[in-house]
C-alpha positions in Angstrom: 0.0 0.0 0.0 1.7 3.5 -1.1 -0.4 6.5 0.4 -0.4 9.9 -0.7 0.4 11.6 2.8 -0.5 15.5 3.9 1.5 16.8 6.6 -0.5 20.0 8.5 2.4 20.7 10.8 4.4 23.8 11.9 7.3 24.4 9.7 9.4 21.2 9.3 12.6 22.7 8.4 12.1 23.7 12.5 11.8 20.4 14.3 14.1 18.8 16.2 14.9 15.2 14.4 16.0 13.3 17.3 12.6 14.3 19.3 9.8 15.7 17.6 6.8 13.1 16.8 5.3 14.5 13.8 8.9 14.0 12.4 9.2 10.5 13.5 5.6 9.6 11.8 6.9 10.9 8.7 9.9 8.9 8.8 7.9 6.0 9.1 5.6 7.0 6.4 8.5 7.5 4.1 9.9 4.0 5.0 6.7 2.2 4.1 6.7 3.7 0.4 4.2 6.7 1.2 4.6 9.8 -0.6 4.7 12.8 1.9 3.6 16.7 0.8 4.1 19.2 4.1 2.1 22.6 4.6 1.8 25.1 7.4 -1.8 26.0 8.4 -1.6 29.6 7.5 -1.6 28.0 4.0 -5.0 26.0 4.4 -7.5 27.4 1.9 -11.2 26.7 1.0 -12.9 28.4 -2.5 -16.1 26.9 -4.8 -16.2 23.7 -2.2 -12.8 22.6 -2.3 -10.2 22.6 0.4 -6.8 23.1 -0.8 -3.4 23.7 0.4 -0.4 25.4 -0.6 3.2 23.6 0.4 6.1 20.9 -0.7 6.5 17.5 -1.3 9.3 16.7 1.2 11.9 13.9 1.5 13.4 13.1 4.5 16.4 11.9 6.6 17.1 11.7 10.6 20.1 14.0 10.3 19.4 17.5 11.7 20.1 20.5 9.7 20.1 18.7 6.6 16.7 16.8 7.6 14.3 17.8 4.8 14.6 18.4 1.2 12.0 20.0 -0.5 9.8 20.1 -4.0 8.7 22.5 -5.8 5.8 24.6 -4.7 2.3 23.6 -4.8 -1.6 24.0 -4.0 -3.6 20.7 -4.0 -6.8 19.6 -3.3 -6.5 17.5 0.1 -10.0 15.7 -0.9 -7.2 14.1 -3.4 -5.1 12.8 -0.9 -5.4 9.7 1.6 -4.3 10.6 4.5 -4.1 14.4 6.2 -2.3 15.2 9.8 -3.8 17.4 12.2 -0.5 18.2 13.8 0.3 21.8 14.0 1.0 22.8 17.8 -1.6 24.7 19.9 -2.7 27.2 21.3 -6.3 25.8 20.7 -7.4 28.8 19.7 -9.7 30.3 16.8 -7.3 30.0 14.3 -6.4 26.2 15.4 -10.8 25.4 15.9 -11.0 27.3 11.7 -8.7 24.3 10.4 -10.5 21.7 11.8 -13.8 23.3 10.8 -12.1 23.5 7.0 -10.6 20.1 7.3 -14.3 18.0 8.6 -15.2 19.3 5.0 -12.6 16.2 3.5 -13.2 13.5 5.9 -16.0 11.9 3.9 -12.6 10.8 1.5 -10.2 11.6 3.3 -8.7 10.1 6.7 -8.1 12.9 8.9 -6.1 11.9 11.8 -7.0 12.6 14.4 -10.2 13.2 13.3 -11.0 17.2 13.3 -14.5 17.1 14.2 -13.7 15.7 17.9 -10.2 17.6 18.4 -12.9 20.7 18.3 -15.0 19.1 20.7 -12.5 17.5 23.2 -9.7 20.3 23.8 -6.8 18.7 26.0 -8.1 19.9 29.6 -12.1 20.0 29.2 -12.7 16.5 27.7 -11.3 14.9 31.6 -14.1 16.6 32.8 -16.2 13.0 31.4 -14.0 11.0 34.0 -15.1 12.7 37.3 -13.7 9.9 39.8 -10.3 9.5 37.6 -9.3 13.3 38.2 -8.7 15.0 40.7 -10.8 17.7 41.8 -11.6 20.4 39.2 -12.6 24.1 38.7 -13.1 25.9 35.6 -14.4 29.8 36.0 -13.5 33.2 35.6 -14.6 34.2 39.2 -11.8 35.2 41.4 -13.9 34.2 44.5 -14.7 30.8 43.3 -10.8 30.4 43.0 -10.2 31.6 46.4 -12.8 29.4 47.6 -11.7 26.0 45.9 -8.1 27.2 47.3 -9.7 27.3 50.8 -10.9 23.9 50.7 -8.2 22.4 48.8 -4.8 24.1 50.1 -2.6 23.9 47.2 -3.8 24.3 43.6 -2.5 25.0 39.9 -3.9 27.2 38.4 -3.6 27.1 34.3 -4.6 28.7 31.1 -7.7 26.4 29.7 -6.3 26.6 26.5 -2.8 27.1 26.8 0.0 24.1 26.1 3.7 23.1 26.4 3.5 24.2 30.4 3.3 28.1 29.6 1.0 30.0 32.3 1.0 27.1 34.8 0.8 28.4 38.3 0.9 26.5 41.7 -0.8 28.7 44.6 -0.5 27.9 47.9 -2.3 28.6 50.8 -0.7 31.8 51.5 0.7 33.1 47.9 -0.9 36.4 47.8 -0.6 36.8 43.9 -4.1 35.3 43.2 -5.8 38.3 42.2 -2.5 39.6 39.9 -2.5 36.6 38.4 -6.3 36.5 37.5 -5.4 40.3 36.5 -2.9 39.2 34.0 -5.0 36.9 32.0 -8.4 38.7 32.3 -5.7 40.6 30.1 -4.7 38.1 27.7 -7.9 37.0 26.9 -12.1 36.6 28.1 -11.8 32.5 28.4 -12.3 30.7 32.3 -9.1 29.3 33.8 -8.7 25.8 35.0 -7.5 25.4 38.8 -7.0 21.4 40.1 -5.9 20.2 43.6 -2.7 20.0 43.6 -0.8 16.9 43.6 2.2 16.6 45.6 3.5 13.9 43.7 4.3 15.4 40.7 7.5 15.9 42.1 8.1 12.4 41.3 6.9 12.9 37.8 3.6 13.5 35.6 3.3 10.2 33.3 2.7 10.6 29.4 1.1 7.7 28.4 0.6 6.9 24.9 -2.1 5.4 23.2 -3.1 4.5 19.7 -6.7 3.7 18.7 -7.8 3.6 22.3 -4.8 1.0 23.2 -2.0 1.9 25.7 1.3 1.4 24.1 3.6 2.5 26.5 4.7 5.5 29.2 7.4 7.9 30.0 7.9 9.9 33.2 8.4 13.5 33.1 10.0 14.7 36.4 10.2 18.3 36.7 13.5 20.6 37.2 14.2 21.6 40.6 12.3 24.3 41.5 9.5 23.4 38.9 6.0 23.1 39.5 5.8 22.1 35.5 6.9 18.6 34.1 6.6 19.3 30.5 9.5 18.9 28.5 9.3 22.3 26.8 10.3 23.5 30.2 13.0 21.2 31.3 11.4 18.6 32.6 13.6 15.5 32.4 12.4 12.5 30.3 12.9 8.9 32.0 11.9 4.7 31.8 8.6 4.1 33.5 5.8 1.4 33.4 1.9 1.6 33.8 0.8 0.8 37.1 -2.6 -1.2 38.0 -4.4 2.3 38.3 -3.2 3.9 34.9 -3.7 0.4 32.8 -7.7 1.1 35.0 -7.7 4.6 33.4 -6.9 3.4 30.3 -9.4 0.8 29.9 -12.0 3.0 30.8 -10.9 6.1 28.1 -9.1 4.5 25.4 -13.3 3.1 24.0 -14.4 6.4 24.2 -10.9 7.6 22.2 -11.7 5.0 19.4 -15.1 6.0 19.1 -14.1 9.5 18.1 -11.3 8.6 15.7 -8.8 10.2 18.4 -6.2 7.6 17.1 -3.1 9.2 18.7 -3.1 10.4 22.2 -1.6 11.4 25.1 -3.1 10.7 28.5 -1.1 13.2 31.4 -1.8 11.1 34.9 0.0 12.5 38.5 -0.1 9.6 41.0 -3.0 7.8 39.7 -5.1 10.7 38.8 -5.6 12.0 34.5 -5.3 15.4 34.3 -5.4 15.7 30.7 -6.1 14.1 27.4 -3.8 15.3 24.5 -5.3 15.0 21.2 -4.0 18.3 19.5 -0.5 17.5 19.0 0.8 15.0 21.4 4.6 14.1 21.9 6.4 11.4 23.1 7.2 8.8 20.6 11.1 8.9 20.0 11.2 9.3 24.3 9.3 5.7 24.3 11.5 4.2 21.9 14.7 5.1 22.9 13.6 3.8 26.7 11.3 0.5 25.9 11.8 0.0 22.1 8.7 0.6 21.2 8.2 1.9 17.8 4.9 4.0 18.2 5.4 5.5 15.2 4.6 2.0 13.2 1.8 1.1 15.4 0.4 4.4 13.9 0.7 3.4 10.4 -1.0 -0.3 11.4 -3.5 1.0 12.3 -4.1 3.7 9.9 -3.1 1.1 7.3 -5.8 -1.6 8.8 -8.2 0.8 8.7 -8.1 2.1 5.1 -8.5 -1.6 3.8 -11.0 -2.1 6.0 
Protein backbone atom coordinates (compact mmCIF):
# COMPACT_ATOMS: atom_id res chain seq x y z
CA UNK A 1 0.00 0.00 0.00
CA UNK A 2 1.71 3.49 -1.14
CA UNK A 3 -0.40 6.46 0.42
CA UNK A 4 -0.36 9.90 -0.68
CA UNK A 5 0.40 11.63 2.80
CA UNK A 6 -0.45 15.52 3.89
CA UNK A 7 1.50 16.75 6.64
CA UNK A 8 -0.53 19.98 8.53
CA UNK A 9 2.44 20.68 10.79
CA UNK A 10 4.41 23.76 11.91
CA UNK A 11 7.28 24.37 9.68
CA UNK A 12 9.36 21.18 9.31
CA UNK A 13 12.57 22.66 8.38
CA UNK A 14 12.15 23.73 12.51
CA UNK A 15 11.78 20.42 14.25
CA UNK A 16 14.12 18.75 16.21
CA UNK A 17 14.91 15.22 14.45
CA UNK A 18 15.96 13.27 17.28
CA UNK A 19 12.57 14.34 19.30
CA UNK A 20 9.78 15.75 17.59
CA UNK A 21 6.80 13.12 16.79
CA UNK A 22 5.34 14.53 13.82
CA UNK A 23 8.86 13.95 12.42
CA UNK A 24 9.18 10.52 13.52
CA UNK A 25 5.60 9.64 11.76
CA UNK A 26 6.88 10.92 8.69
CA UNK A 27 9.90 8.95 8.83
CA UNK A 28 7.93 5.97 9.10
CA UNK A 29 5.62 6.99 6.42
CA UNK A 30 8.45 7.49 4.14
CA UNK A 31 9.92 3.96 4.98
CA UNK A 32 6.73 2.20 4.06
CA UNK A 33 6.67 3.72 0.41
CA UNK A 34 4.18 6.72 1.20
CA UNK A 35 4.55 9.76 -0.60
CA UNK A 36 4.66 12.82 1.91
CA UNK A 37 3.57 16.72 0.82
CA UNK A 38 4.12 19.19 4.14
CA UNK A 39 2.06 22.58 4.58
CA UNK A 40 1.75 25.14 7.41
CA UNK A 41 -1.81 26.02 8.44
CA UNK A 42 -1.59 29.63 7.52
CA UNK A 43 -1.61 28.04 3.95
CA UNK A 44 -4.97 26.01 4.40
CA UNK A 45 -7.49 27.41 1.93
CA UNK A 46 -11.23 26.71 0.97
CA UNK A 47 -12.92 28.40 -2.50
CA UNK A 48 -16.09 26.91 -4.81
CA UNK A 49 -16.22 23.66 -2.18
CA UNK A 50 -12.77 22.63 -2.28
CA UNK A 51 -10.15 22.58 0.36
CA UNK A 52 -6.84 23.06 -0.78
CA UNK A 53 -3.39 23.67 0.40
CA UNK A 54 -0.41 25.43 -0.61
CA UNK A 55 3.18 23.58 0.35
CA UNK A 56 6.06 20.89 -0.73
CA UNK A 57 6.47 17.49 -1.33
CA UNK A 58 9.29 16.73 1.18
CA UNK A 59 11.86 13.87 1.49
CA UNK A 60 13.40 13.08 4.51
CA UNK A 61 16.45 11.92 6.60
CA UNK A 62 17.14 11.69 10.61
CA UNK A 63 20.12 14.00 10.27
CA UNK A 64 19.36 17.53 11.72
CA UNK A 65 20.11 20.55 9.66
CA UNK A 66 20.15 18.71 6.56
CA UNK A 67 16.75 16.75 7.57
CA UNK A 68 14.26 17.81 4.80
CA UNK A 69 14.63 18.42 1.19
CA UNK A 70 11.99 19.99 -0.50
CA UNK A 71 9.77 20.11 -3.98
CA UNK A 72 8.67 22.46 -5.80
CA UNK A 73 5.82 24.63 -4.68
CA UNK A 74 2.28 23.61 -4.79
CA UNK A 75 -1.56 23.99 -3.98
CA UNK A 76 -3.55 20.72 -4.01
CA UNK A 77 -6.77 19.58 -3.30
CA UNK A 78 -6.52 17.47 0.14
CA UNK A 79 -9.96 15.67 -0.90
CA UNK A 80 -7.18 14.12 -3.43
CA UNK A 81 -5.11 12.80 -0.86
CA UNK A 82 -5.41 9.67 1.57
CA UNK A 83 -4.27 10.56 4.52
CA UNK A 84 -4.13 14.37 6.15
CA UNK A 85 -2.30 15.18 9.80
CA UNK A 86 -3.85 17.38 12.15
CA UNK A 87 -0.53 18.20 13.84
CA UNK A 88 0.27 21.79 14.02
CA UNK A 89 1.03 22.78 17.83
CA UNK A 90 -1.60 24.70 19.88
CA UNK A 91 -2.67 27.17 21.35
CA UNK A 92 -6.26 25.80 20.69
CA UNK A 93 -7.43 28.82 19.68
CA UNK A 94 -9.71 30.29 16.80
CA UNK A 95 -7.31 29.95 14.32
CA UNK A 96 -6.45 26.22 15.41
CA UNK A 97 -10.77 25.42 15.86
CA UNK A 98 -10.96 27.25 11.70
CA UNK A 99 -8.73 24.29 10.43
CA UNK A 100 -10.54 21.69 11.83
CA UNK A 101 -13.75 23.34 10.80
CA UNK A 102 -12.09 23.47 7.00
CA UNK A 103 -10.65 20.09 7.34
CA UNK A 104 -14.31 18.04 8.57
CA UNK A 105 -15.20 19.35 4.98
CA UNK A 106 -12.59 16.22 3.49
CA UNK A 107 -13.18 13.52 5.86
CA UNK A 108 -15.95 11.89 3.90
CA UNK A 109 -12.63 10.80 1.49
CA UNK A 110 -10.21 11.58 3.26
CA UNK A 111 -8.74 10.08 6.66
CA UNK A 112 -8.12 12.94 8.85
CA UNK A 113 -6.05 11.94 11.85
CA UNK A 114 -6.97 12.62 14.36
CA UNK A 115 -10.19 13.22 13.29
CA UNK A 116 -11.03 17.24 13.30
CA UNK A 117 -14.47 17.13 14.18
CA UNK A 118 -13.66 15.66 17.94
CA UNK A 119 -10.24 17.56 18.36
CA UNK A 120 -12.87 20.70 18.25
CA UNK A 121 -14.95 19.15 20.73
CA UNK A 122 -12.51 17.52 23.22
CA UNK A 123 -9.70 20.30 23.82
CA UNK A 124 -6.75 18.74 26.04
CA UNK A 125 -8.14 19.90 29.65
CA UNK A 126 -12.06 19.98 29.17
CA UNK A 127 -12.65 16.49 27.69
CA UNK A 128 -11.30 14.92 31.65
CA UNK A 129 -14.07 16.56 32.79
CA UNK A 130 -16.17 13.00 31.45
CA UNK A 131 -14.04 11.00 34.04
CA UNK A 132 -15.09 12.70 37.31
CA UNK A 133 -13.69 9.90 39.78
CA UNK A 134 -10.27 9.51 37.57
CA UNK A 135 -9.30 13.28 38.23
CA UNK A 136 -8.71 14.97 40.72
CA UNK A 137 -10.75 17.72 41.78
CA UNK A 138 -11.63 20.36 39.15
CA UNK A 139 -12.62 24.06 38.67
CA UNK A 140 -13.14 25.95 35.58
CA UNK A 141 -14.41 29.82 35.98
CA UNK A 142 -13.48 33.15 35.62
CA UNK A 143 -14.57 34.16 39.16
CA UNK A 144 -11.84 35.19 41.45
CA UNK A 145 -13.92 34.18 44.52
CA UNK A 146 -14.68 30.81 43.29
CA UNK A 147 -10.75 30.38 42.96
CA UNK A 148 -10.18 31.62 46.38
CA UNK A 149 -12.75 29.41 47.59
CA UNK A 150 -11.74 25.99 45.93
CA UNK A 151 -8.15 27.20 47.28
CA UNK A 152 -9.65 27.32 50.79
CA UNK A 153 -10.89 23.94 50.65
CA UNK A 154 -8.22 22.36 48.82
CA UNK A 155 -4.85 24.13 50.08
CA UNK A 156 -2.57 23.94 47.19
CA UNK A 157 -3.81 24.28 43.61
CA UNK A 158 -2.51 24.98 39.86
CA UNK A 159 -3.91 27.22 38.42
CA UNK A 160 -3.57 27.13 34.32
CA UNK A 161 -4.58 28.68 31.09
CA UNK A 162 -7.72 26.45 29.70
CA UNK A 163 -6.27 26.63 26.50
CA UNK A 164 -2.83 27.11 26.76
CA UNK A 165 0.00 24.07 26.14
CA UNK A 166 3.67 23.05 26.43
CA UNK A 167 3.51 24.21 30.40
CA UNK A 168 3.25 28.10 29.58
CA UNK A 169 0.99 29.96 32.32
CA UNK A 170 1.03 27.09 34.79
CA UNK A 171 0.84 28.44 38.27
CA UNK A 172 0.92 26.51 41.73
CA UNK A 173 -0.84 28.71 44.60
CA UNK A 174 -0.49 27.86 47.91
CA UNK A 175 -2.27 28.60 50.75
CA UNK A 176 -0.73 31.83 51.46
CA UNK A 177 0.66 33.10 47.93
CA UNK A 178 -0.92 36.44 47.76
CA UNK A 179 -0.59 36.84 43.95
CA UNK A 180 -4.09 35.31 43.18
CA UNK A 181 -5.78 38.35 42.16
CA UNK A 182 -2.49 39.65 39.89
CA UNK A 183 -2.51 36.60 38.38
CA UNK A 184 -6.33 36.51 37.46
CA UNK A 185 -5.40 40.32 36.50
CA UNK A 186 -2.92 39.17 34.04
CA UNK A 187 -5.02 36.88 32.00
CA UNK A 188 -8.42 38.71 32.29
CA UNK A 189 -5.68 40.65 30.13
CA UNK A 190 -4.71 38.08 27.68
CA UNK A 191 -7.88 36.97 26.87
CA UNK A 192 -12.07 36.57 28.05
CA UNK A 193 -11.80 32.47 28.41
CA UNK A 194 -12.27 30.70 32.29
CA UNK A 195 -9.09 29.30 33.79
CA UNK A 196 -8.75 25.77 35.02
CA UNK A 197 -7.47 25.43 38.80
CA UNK A 198 -7.04 21.43 40.09
CA UNK A 199 -5.95 20.24 43.65
CA UNK A 200 -2.69 19.98 43.56
CA UNK A 201 -0.76 16.93 43.58
CA UNK A 202 2.24 16.59 45.60
CA UNK A 203 3.48 13.88 43.69
CA UNK A 204 4.30 15.38 40.67
CA UNK A 205 7.53 15.92 42.06
CA UNK A 206 8.14 12.39 41.28
CA UNK A 207 6.89 12.90 37.81
CA UNK A 208 3.59 13.46 35.62
CA UNK A 209 3.30 10.16 33.28
CA UNK A 210 2.65 10.62 29.39
CA UNK A 211 1.05 7.71 28.35
CA UNK A 212 0.63 6.92 24.90
CA UNK A 213 -2.11 5.45 23.22
CA UNK A 214 -3.11 4.52 19.69
CA UNK A 215 -6.68 3.70 18.66
CA UNK A 216 -7.76 3.60 22.31
CA UNK A 217 -4.83 0.96 23.24
CA UNK A 218 -1.96 1.91 25.73
CA UNK A 219 1.25 1.39 24.10
CA UNK A 220 3.62 2.49 26.54
CA UNK A 221 4.66 5.48 29.16
CA UNK A 222 7.35 7.95 30.01
CA UNK A 223 7.86 9.87 33.21
CA UNK A 224 8.38 13.47 33.12
CA UNK A 225 9.98 14.66 36.35
CA UNK A 226 10.20 18.32 36.75
CA UNK A 227 13.52 20.62 37.22
CA UNK A 228 14.21 21.63 40.57
CA UNK A 229 12.32 24.31 41.46
CA UNK A 230 9.53 23.42 38.93
CA UNK A 231 5.96 23.10 39.53
CA UNK A 232 5.80 22.11 35.51
CA UNK A 233 6.90 18.57 34.08
CA UNK A 234 6.59 19.28 30.48
CA UNK A 235 9.51 18.94 28.55
CA UNK A 236 9.28 22.27 26.81
CA UNK A 237 10.27 23.53 30.24
CA UNK A 238 12.98 21.24 31.34
CA UNK A 239 11.40 18.57 32.59
CA UNK A 240 13.62 15.47 32.42
CA UNK A 241 12.36 12.55 30.27
CA UNK A 242 12.92 8.86 31.95
CA UNK A 243 11.89 4.65 31.76
CA UNK A 244 8.59 4.13 33.45
CA UNK A 245 5.83 1.36 33.40
CA UNK A 246 1.92 1.56 33.84
CA UNK A 247 0.75 0.79 37.11
CA UNK A 248 -2.64 -1.19 38.00
CA UNK A 249 -4.41 2.32 38.25
CA UNK A 250 -3.19 3.86 34.87
CA UNK A 251 -3.72 0.35 32.83
CA UNK A 252 -7.67 1.14 34.98
CA UNK A 253 -7.68 4.65 33.38
CA UNK A 254 -6.95 3.43 30.26
CA UNK A 255 -9.38 0.78 29.91
CA UNK A 256 -11.96 3.00 30.79
CA UNK A 257 -10.95 6.06 28.12
CA UNK A 258 -9.06 4.45 25.41
CA UNK A 259 -13.25 3.06 24.04
CA UNK A 260 -14.40 6.35 24.20
CA UNK A 261 -10.93 7.62 22.24
CA UNK A 262 -11.71 4.96 19.36
CA UNK A 263 -15.08 5.95 19.07
CA UNK A 264 -14.15 9.48 18.11
CA UNK A 265 -11.31 8.62 15.72
CA UNK A 266 -8.78 10.15 18.38
CA UNK A 267 -6.25 7.57 17.06
CA UNK A 268 -3.07 9.21 18.74
CA UNK A 269 -3.07 10.39 22.17
CA UNK A 270 -1.60 11.36 25.11
CA UNK A 271 -3.07 10.74 28.47
CA UNK A 272 -1.09 13.20 31.45
CA UNK A 273 -1.83 11.14 34.87
CA UNK A 274 0.04 12.49 38.47
CA UNK A 275 -0.10 9.61 40.97
CA UNK A 276 -3.05 7.82 39.67
CA UNK A 277 -5.13 10.71 38.79
CA UNK A 278 -5.63 11.99 34.46
CA UNK A 279 -5.25 15.35 34.32
CA UNK A 280 -5.42 15.70 30.65
CA UNK A 281 -6.11 14.10 27.36
CA UNK A 282 -3.81 15.25 24.55
CA UNK A 283 -5.29 15.00 21.16
CA UNK A 284 -4.03 18.30 19.49
CA UNK A 285 -0.50 17.49 19.00
CA UNK A 286 0.76 14.96 21.38
CA UNK A 287 4.59 14.06 21.94
CA UNK A 288 6.45 11.40 23.09
CA UNK A 289 7.15 8.80 20.64
CA UNK A 290 11.15 8.85 19.99
CA UNK A 291 11.21 9.28 24.32
CA UNK A 292 9.29 5.74 24.34
CA UNK A 293 11.46 4.20 21.88
CA UNK A 294 14.65 5.15 22.86
CA UNK A 295 13.55 3.76 26.67
CA UNK A 296 11.31 0.54 25.88
CA UNK A 297 11.84 0.02 22.05
CA UNK A 298 8.69 0.60 21.24
CA UNK A 299 8.25 1.86 17.77
CA UNK A 300 4.93 4.00 18.16
CA UNK A 301 5.38 5.54 15.16
CA UNK A 302 4.62 1.99 13.18
CA UNK A 303 1.82 1.07 15.38
CA UNK A 304 0.37 4.38 13.89
CA UNK A 305 0.71 3.36 10.43
CA UNK A 306 -1.02 -0.29 11.39
CA UNK A 307 -3.46 1.01 12.25
CA UNK A 308 -4.09 3.68 9.91
CA UNK A 309 -3.13 1.13 7.31
CA UNK A 310 -5.84 -1.62 8.83
CA UNK A 311 -8.24 0.80 8.66
CA UNK A 312 -8.13 2.11 5.14
CA UNK A 313 -8.47 -1.57 3.76
CA UNK A 314 -10.98 -2.14 6.03
Amino acid sequence: MSLNVALQMDPIEDVAVDADSTFKIALEAEARGHRLFQYTVDRLTYLGGTVSATGRPVTLRPEQGSHVDFGDWATVDLAEFDVVWLRQDPPFDMGYVTSTHLLDRITGTTFVVNDPFWVRNCPEKLMVLDFPDLTPETLITRDIDAIRSFRDTHGDIIVKPLYGNGGAGVFHLRPDDPNLSSLMEQFAGINREPVIAQRYLPAVTQGDKRIILVDGEPIGAINRVPAKGEARSNMHVGGRPEKTALTDREKEICAVIGPVLREKGLLFTGIDVIDGWLTEINVTSPTGLQELERFDGVNGAALIWDAIERKLVG
